[in-house]
C-alpha atoms as one frame of an Amber mdcrd trajectory, in Angstrom:
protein
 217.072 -36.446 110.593 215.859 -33.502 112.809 213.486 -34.219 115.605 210.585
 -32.185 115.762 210.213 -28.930 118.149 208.148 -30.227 121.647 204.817 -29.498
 121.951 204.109 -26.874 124.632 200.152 -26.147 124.361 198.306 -23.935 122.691
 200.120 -20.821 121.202 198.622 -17.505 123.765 195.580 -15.906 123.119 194.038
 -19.075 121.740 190.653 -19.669 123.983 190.939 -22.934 126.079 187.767 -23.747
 127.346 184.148 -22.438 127.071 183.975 -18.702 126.096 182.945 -16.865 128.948
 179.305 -16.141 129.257 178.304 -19.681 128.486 177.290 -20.901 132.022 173.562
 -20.153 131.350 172.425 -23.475 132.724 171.720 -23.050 136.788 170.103 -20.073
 135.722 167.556 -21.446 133.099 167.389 -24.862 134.811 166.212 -22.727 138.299
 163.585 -20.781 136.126 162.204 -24.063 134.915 162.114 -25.442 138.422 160.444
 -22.039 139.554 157.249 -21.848 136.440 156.728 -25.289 137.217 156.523 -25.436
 141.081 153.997 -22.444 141.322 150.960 -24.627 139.881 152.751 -27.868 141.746
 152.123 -26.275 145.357 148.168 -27.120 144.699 149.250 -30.467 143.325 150.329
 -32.856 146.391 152.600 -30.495 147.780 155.465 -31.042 145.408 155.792 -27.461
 145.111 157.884 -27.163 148.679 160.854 -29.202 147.791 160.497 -27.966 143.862
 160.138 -24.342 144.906 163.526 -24.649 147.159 165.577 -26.385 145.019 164.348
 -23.662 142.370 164.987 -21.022 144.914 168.830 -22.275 145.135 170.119 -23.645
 141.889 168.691 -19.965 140.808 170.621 -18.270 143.307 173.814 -19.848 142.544
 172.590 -19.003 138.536 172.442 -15.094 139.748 176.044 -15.602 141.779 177.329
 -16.741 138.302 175.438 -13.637 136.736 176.639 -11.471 139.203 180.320 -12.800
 138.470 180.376 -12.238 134.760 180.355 -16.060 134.166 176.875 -15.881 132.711
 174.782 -13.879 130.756 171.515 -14.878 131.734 170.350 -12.729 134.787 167.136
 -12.126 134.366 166.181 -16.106 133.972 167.822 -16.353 137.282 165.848 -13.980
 139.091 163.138 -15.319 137.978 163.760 -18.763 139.066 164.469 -16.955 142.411
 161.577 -14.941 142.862 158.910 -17.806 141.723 161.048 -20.782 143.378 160.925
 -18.403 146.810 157.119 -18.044 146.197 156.411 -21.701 145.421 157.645 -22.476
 148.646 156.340 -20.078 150.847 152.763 -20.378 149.163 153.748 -24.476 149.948
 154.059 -24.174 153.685 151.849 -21.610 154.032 148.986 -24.024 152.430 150.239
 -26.889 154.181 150.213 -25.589 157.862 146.841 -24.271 157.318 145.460 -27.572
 155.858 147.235 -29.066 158.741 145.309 -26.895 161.359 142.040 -26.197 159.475
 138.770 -27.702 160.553 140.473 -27.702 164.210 138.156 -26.107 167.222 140.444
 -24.699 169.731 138.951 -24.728 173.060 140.593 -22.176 175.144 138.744 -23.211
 178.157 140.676 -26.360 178.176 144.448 -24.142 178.378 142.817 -22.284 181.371
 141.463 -24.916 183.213 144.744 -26.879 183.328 146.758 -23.580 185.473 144.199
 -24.536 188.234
């Protein structure tokens, strides 16, 4: 009785793995993050933290992009460009609803140098 040859892996040039391109997730997810914290911003605020997150899980969606790893640019920028809005529309809003309605009395900064 022989005993049978050991087992050493796959033979080469057999993929192991995903095939490359199919790391489309950061990018999509970011896009979706992106859309949906544009009309959130008006909406308790939730647009700030959404917007950022969308702003970074994009980015590293473009790195992957940029890298050959994914084939899904465009859905990345996206998520970028509307995550980077969400959250500058977000703070914007918010410091001016947190100084609106407020009378500043200059008279009261120049009286206190005397």
């Amino acid at each position: 009785m022989t005993t049978p040859p050991p087992y050493y892996g796959p033979p080469a040039g057999d993929p192991v793995g995903p095939p490359a391109g199919n790391q489309n997730t950061q990018g999509l997810v970011g896009m979706i993050l992106g859309i949906v914290a544009i009309p959130l911003v008006c909406c308790v605020y939730l647009g700030i933290p959404l917007g950022i997150a969308a702003a970074i899980v994009s980015w590293l969606g473009l790195q992957k992009a940029n890298a050959g790893r994914a084939t899904n640019r465009s859905q990345a920028l996206t998520g970028l460009i509307c995550g980077a809005v969400a959250a500058v529309l977000g703070i914007g809003l918010l410091i001016w609803a947190l100084t609106a309605g407020q009378n500043i009395n200059w008279e009261d900064f120049q009286n206190s140098n005397n």
